[in-house]
C-alpha positions as CSV (number, residue, x, y, z in Angstrom):
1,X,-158.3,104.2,-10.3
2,X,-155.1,102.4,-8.8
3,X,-155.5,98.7,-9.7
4,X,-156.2,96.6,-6.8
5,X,-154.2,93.6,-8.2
6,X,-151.6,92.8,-5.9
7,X,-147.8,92.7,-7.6
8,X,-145.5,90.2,-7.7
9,X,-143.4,91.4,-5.4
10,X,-142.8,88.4,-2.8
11,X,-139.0,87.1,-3.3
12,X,-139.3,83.6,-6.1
13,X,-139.4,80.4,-4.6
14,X,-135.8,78.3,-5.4
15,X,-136.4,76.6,-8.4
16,X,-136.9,72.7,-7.9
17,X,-133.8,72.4,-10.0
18,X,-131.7,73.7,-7.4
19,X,-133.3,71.6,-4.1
20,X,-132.3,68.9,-6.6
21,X,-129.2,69.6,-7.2
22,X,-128.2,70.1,-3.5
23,X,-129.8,66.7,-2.8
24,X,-128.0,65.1,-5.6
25,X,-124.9,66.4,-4.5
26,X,-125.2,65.7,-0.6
27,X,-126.2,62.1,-1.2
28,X,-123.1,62.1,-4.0
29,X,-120.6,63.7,-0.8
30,X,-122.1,60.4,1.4
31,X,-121.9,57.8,-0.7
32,X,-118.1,58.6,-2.0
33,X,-117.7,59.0,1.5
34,X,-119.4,55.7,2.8
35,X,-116.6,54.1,0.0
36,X,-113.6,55.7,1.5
37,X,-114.4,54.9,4.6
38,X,-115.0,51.4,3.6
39,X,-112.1,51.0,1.8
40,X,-109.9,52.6,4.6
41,X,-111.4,50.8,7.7
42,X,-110.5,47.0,6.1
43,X,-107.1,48.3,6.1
44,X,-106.9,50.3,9.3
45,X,-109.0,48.5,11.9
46,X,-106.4,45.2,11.6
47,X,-103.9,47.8,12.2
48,X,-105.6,49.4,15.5
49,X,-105.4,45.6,17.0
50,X,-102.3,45.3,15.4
51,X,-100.7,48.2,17.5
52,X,-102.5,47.3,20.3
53,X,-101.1,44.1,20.4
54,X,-97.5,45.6,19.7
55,X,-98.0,47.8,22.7
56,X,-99.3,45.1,25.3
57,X,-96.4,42.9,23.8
58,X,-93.4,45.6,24.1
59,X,-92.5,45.5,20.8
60,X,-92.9,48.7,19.5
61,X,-90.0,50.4,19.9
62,X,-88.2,47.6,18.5
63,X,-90.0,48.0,15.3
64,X,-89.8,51.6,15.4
65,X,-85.7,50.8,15.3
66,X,-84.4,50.7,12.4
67,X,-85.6,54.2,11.8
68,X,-84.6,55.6,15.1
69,X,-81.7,57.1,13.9
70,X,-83.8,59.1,10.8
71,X,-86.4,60.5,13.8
72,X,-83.6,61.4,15.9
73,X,-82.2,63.5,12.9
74,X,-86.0,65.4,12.4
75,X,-86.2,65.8,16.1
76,X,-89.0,63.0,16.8
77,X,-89.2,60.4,19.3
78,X,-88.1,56.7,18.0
79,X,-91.6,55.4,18.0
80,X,-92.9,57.6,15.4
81,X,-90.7,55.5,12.9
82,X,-93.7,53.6,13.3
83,X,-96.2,56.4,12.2
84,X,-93.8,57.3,9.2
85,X,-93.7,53.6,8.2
86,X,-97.3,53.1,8.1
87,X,-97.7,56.3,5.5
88,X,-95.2,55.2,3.6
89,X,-96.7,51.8,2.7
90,X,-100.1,52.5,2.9
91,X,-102.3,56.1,3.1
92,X,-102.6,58.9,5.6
93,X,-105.6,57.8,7.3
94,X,-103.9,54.9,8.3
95,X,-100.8,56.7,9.7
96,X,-103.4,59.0,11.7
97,X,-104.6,55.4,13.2
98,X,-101.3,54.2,14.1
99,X,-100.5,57.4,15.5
100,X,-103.2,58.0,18.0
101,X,-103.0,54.3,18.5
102,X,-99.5,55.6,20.4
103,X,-101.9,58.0,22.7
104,X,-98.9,57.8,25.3
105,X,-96.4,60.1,23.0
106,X,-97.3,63.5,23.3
107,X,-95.9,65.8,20.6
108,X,-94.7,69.3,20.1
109,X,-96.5,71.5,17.8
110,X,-93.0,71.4,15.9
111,X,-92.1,67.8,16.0
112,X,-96.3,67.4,15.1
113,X,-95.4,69.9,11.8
114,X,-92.4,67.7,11.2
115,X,-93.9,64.6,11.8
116,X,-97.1,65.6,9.1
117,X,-94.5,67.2,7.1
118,X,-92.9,63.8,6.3
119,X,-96.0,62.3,6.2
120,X,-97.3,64.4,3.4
121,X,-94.1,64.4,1.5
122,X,-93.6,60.6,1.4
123,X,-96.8,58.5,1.7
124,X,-98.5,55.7,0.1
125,X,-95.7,54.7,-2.0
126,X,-95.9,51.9,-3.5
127,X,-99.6,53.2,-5.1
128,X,-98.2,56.7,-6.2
129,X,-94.8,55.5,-7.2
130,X,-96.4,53.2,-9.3
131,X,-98.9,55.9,-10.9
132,X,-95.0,57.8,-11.5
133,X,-93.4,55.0,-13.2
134,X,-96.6,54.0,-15.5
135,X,-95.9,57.7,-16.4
136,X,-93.0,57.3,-17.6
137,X,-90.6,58.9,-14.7
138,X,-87.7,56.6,-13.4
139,X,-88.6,54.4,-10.0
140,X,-85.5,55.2,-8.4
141,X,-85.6,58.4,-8.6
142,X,-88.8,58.9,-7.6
143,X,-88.0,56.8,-4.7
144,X,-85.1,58.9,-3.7
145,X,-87.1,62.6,-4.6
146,X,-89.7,61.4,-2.2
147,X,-88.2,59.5,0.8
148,X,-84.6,61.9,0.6
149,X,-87.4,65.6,0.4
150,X,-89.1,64.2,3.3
151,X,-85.8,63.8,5.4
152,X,-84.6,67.0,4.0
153,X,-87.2,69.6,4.8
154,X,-88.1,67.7,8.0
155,X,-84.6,68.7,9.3
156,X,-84.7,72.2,7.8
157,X,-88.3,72.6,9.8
158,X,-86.9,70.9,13.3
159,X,-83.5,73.2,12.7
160,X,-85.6,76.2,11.8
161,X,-88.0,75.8,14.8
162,X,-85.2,74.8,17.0
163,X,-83.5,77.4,16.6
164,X,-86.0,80.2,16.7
165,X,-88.1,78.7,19.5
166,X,-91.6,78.5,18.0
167,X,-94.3,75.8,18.3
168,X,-92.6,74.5,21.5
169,X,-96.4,74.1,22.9
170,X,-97.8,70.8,22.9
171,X,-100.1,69.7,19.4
172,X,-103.5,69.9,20.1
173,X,-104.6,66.6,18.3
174,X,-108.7,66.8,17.3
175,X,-109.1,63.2,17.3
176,X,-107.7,62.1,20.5
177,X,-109.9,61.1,23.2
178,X,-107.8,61.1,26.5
179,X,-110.2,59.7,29.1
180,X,-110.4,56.8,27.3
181,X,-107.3,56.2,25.5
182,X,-105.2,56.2,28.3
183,X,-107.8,53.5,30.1
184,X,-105.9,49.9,30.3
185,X,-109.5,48.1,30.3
186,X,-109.8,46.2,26.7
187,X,-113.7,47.4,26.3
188,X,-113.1,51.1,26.9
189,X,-110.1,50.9,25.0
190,X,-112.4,49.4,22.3
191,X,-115.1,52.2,22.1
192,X,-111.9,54.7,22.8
193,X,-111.0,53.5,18.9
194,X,-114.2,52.9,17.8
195,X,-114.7,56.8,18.6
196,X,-111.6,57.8,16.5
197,X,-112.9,55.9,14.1
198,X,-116.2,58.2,13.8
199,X,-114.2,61.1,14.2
200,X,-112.6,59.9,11.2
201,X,-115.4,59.3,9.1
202,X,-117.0,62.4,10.1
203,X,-113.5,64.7,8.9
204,X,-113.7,62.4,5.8
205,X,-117.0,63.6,4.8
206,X,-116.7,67.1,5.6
207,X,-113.0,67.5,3.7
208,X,-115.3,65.9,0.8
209,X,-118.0,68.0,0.8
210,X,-115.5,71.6,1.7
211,X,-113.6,69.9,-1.8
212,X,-117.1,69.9,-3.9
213,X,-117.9,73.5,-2.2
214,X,-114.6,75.1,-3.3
215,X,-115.1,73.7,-6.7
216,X,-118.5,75.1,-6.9
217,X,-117.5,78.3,-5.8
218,X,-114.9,78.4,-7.8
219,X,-111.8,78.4,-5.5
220,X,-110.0,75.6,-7.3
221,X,-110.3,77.4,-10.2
222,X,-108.3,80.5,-8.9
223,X,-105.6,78.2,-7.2
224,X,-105.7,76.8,-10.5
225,X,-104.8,80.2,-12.2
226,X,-102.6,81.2,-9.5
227,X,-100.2,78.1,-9.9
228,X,-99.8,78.6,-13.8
229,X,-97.6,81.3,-14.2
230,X,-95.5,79.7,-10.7
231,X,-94.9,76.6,-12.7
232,X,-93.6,78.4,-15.6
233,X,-91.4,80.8,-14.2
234,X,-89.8,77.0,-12.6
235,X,-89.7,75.7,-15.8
236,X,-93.0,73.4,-16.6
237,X,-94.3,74.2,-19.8
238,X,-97.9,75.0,-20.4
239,X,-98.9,71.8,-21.8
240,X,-98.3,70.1,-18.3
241,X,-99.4,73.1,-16.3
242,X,-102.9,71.2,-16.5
243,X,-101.6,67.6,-14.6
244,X,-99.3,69.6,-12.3
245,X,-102.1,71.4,-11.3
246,X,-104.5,68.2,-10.6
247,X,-101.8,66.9,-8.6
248,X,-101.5,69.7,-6.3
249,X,-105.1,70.2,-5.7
250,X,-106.6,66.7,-6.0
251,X,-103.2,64.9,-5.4
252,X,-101.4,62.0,-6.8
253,X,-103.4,58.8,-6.5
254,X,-106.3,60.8,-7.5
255,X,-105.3,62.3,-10.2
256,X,-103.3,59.2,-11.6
257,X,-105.3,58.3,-14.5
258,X,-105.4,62.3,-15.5
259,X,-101.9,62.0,-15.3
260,X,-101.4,58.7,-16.7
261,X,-103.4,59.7,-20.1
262,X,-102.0,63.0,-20.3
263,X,-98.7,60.8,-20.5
264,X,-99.6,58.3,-22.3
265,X,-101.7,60.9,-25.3
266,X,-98.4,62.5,-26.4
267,X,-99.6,65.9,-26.0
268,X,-96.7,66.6,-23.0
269,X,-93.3,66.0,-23.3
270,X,-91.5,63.5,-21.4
271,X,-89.3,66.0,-19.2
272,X,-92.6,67.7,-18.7
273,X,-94.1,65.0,-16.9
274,X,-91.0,64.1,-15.2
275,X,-91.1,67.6,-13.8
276,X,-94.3,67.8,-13.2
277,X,-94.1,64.6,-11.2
278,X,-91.5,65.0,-9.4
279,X,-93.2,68.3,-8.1
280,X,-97.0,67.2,-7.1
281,X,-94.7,63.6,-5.3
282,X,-93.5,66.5,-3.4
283,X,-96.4,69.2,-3.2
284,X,-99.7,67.5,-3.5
285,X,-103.5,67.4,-2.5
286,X,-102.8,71.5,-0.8
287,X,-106.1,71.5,0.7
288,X,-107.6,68.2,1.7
289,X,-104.0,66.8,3.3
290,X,-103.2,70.0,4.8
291,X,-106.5,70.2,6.4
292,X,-106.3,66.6,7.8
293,X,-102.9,67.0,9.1
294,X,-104.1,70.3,11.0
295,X,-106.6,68.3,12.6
296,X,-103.8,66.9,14.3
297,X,-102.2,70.0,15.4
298,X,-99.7,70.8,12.5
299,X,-99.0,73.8,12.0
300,X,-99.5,75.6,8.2
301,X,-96.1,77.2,8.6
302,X,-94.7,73.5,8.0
303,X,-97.4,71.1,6.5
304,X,-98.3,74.2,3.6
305,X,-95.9,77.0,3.1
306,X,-92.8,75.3,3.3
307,X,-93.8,72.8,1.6
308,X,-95.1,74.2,-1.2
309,X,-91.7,76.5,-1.2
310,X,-89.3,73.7,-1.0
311,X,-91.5,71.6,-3.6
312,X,-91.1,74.5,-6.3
313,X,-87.6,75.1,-5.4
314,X,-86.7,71.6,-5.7
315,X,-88.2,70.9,-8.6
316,X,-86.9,74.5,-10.0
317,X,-83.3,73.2,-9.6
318,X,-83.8,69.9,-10.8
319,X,-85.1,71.8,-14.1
320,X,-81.5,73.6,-14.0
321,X,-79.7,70.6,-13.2
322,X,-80.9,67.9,-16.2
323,X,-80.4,70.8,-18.8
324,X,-76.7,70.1,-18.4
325,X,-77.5,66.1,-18.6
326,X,-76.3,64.2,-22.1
327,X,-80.0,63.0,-23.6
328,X,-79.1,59.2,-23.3
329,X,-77.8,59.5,-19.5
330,X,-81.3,61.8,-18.6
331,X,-83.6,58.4,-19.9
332,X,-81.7,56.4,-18.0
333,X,-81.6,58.2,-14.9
334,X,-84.6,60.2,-14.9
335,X,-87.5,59.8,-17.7
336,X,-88.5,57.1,-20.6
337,X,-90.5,57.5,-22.9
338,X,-94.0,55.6,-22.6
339,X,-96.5,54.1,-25.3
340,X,-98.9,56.1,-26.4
341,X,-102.5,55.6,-26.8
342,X,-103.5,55.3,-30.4
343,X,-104.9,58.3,-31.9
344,X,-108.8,57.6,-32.3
């Protein structure tokens, strides 16, 4: 007789473990998020008025003027000097506030690319620069690598697209709001900002928690693998392959005290860690920067491919280049040699 016990056939509940874990990791994704966002908004919401007040006063382009003569060599109108400015000494996010600040300048999709190429090439300066020296690469010429790059492949892109005809379609900026930025009243002008801001907050979060899926999944780990055997063929040896990589993925500022340690342990060698940061200042956080700057209607073409090209070709010849340098002219040009943490 066929027992009449019924089997356990039913598809098992998700362990508690898991519901945990999710939990865990959402309220992880919001709270680092919450802390960006803080940290970001005391910097950019003094810039907002700031601009504001530069607009109802005239004075932008005359601020925008000493680097008038750089945009017009990438192809951009003067007043995105401004915009460039802004990344330079502080972060993206606050560039992206200065720039849709200037909701009268419509863009390109090329001069957008160029514009986010720049951007992501030289930013935040004084913070990553600072991370490079501690590392034990020359100021100068980091300074030059990043600030001369930026100018570089920003004219290559406006000559390329210039000449081919591409992209010629206005950017389709995500953040903007147009009925309200465009509004001379004060008050809508107000909640016109205070919606970017949102907008802002909300990308944040989601570029965190797409960052904590990939990992997850296992994606970083593949670009990981991928890049390995692209940074030795350019001439970084294995035992930076591990920084170089953190760079690129995570990005400079942070993966500065990976970097910084790595340094600092003795384990890389000093031209190493010169190469290797002189490639991520070029080439760095691939997804999460390159995602934001498509939100503003950059195109990958610029902000990732050619970037990531010119990075490893740059950095390539630079490896060609100091082979033929005398030892004592390379430290004083290029690399020193930092103290090392004490062996435990």
């Amino acid at each position: 007789m066929r027992d009449s016990t019924p089997t356990d056939t039913a598809p098992p509940h998700p362990p508690a473990h898991l519901a945990a874990t999710l939990r865990r990791a959402v309220w992880d994704v919001l709270a680092q998020s919450v802390r960006v966002c803080r940290e970001l908004f005391v910097v950019m919401i003094p810039v907002v008025i700031g601009v504001k007040v530069l607009q109802e006063l005239g004075a932008v382009p005359w601020l925008a003027m000493p680097l008038t003569p750089l945009m017009a060599l990438v192809g951009l109108p003067p007043e995105m000097g401004l915009v460039w400015a802004t990344a330079l000494l502080n972060n993206i996010y606050s560039a992206i506030i200065v720039f849709l600040a200037l909701g009268s300048v419509t863009l390109t999709q090329a001069q957008m690319t160029v514009l986010a190429t720049l951007i992501l090439v030289a930013h935040n300066l004084p913070v990553e620069l600072g991370i490079a020296r501690k590392s034990g690469a020359r100021l100068r010429f980091q300074l030059l690598a990043r600030f001369g790059g930026a100018l570089v492949l920003g004219m290559l892109l406006s000559a390329a697209y210039k000449a081919t005809g591409t992209l010629q379609a206005p950017a389709v900026v995500l953040f903007t709001h147009p009925e309200v930025s465009t509004n001379p009243s004060l008050w809508l002008w107000a909640v016109g900002e205070g919606q970017k801001l949102v907008s802002i907050a909300l990308v944040i979060t989601a570029l965190m928690a797409l960052m904590r899926l990939l990992t997850a999944v296992g994606a970083i780990g593949l670009l990981n693998r991928l890049l390995r055997p692209v940074l030795a063929l350019i001439g970084i040896g294995p035992a930076a392959s591990g920084i170089t990589v953190a760079g690129l993925t995570l990005g400079v500022a942070y993966g500065g005290g990976l970097i910084i340690h790595e340094a600092k342990s003795g384990r890389v060698d000093k031209r190493d860690v010169f190469f290797s940061l002189t490639l991520m200042g070029l080439c760095h956080s691939l997804i999460e920067d390159t995602l934001l700057m498509a939100m503003l209607g950059a195109q990958l073409s610029g902000i990732l491919w050619a970037r990531l090209a010119f990075a490893l070709a740059a950095t390539a010849l630079l490896v060609k280049c100091t082979a033929r340098l005398a030892p004592r002219l390379a430290d004083r040009l290029l690399w020193s040699t930092v103290a090392r943490i004490p062996a435990p």
